[in-house]
N, C-alpha and C positions, 0 to 999 in steps of 0.2 A: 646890351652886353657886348664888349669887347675884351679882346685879350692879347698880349705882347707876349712874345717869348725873345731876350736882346741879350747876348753875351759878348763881352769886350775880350778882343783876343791880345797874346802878346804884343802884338805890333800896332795896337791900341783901335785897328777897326772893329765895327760894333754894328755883328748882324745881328737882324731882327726879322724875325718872324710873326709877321702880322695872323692871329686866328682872327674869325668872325662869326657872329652867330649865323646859321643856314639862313636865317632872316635879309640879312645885310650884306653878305658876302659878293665880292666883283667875279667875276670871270677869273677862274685862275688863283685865287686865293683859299686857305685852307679854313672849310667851314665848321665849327664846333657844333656836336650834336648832345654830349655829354660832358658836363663837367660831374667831378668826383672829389671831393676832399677828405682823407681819413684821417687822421690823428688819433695815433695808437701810445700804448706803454709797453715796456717790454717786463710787464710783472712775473712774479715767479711764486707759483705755490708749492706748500710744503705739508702735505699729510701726515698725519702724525697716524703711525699704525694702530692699528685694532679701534680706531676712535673713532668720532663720526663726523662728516663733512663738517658743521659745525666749529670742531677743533682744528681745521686747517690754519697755518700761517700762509699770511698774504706778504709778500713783498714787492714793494714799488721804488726801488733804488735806481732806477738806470735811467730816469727821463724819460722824454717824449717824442715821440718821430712824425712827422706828416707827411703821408704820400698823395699826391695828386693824379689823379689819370683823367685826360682828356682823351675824347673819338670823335671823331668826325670825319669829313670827306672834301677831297681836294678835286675840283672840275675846273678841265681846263685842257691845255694843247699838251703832246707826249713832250715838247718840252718843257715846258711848265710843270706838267706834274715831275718830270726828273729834277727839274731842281729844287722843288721842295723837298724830296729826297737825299739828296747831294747835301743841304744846308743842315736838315736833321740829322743827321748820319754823320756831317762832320762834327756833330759836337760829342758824340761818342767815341771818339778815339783815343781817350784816353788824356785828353789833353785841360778836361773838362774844372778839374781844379787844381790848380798850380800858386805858386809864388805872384805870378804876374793876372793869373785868370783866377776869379773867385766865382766861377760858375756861372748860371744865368740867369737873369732877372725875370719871375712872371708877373705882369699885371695882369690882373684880376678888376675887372669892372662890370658889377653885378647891380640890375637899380636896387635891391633888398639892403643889399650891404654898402652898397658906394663901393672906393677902390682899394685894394688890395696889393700889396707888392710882398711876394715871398720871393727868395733868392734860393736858384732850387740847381740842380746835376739831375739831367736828364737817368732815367737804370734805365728805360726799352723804349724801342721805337719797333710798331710795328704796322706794316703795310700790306694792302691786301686789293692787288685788282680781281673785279669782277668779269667771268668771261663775256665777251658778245658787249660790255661794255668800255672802251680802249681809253676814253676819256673822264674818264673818274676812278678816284683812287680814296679806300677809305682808311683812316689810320689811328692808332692809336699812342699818344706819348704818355708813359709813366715817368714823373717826377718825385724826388724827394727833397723835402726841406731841408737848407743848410745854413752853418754860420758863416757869414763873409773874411771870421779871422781866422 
């Protein structure tokens, strides 16, 4: 299993953030220990009073959303782990989908499924050292699916 997180920025460079499963991971690279994919609706029910569940209206008007959340753990030297920080973090600032940046591209390569490329905008990044431990950093990115137009 492998994974890319790669966004093309204005100025046309194209960082890439390599995941790895804990299995395969180098020194220094960020290990994936969960993948998560949901794919929700944003439906809407409508009770109809004094009736019984039965008589609810269902509605399914708005599409479909897909959020991803990856966690894992980054080992490796206090600089190393800061810029895996620095490179996630930049993609949060607001810059994430524009005219010139259509967001970032996740491959997904699972042996069940083969490979996978959703085009996704980071919503959170979140990071968590552990005390008494200085060289590991565990983290998690939530992503949502998007359209590239």
């Amino acid at each position: 299993m492998t994974w890319q997180i790669a966004a093309t920025g204005g100025s046309g460079n194209v960082t890439t953030v390599p995941l790895q499963t804990t299995n395969h991971a180098t020194y220094g690279s960020p290990q994936i220990q969960t993948y998560k994919c949901t794919k929700t609706t944003d439906t809407s029910v409508i009770p109809i009073p004094t009736q019984d569940s039965t008589s609810t209206i269902g509605l399914d008007i708005l599409g479909t959303t897909r959020s991803i959340v990856i966690e894992g753990v980054v080992v490796g030297t206090l600089a190393q782990l800061n810029a895996f920080i620095l490179i996630v973090e930049g993609k949060l600032y607001g810059k994430q989908f524009t005219n010139t940046n259509k967001g970032c591209t996740l491959t997904v390569e699972l042996a069940r499924t083969g490979t996978t490329t959703y085009n996704v905008i980071l919503k959170s990044f979140t990071y968590e050292w552990e005390a008494g431990v200085p060289g590991k950093l565990s983290y998690t990115l939530e992503m949502l699916e998007v359209s590239t137009t």
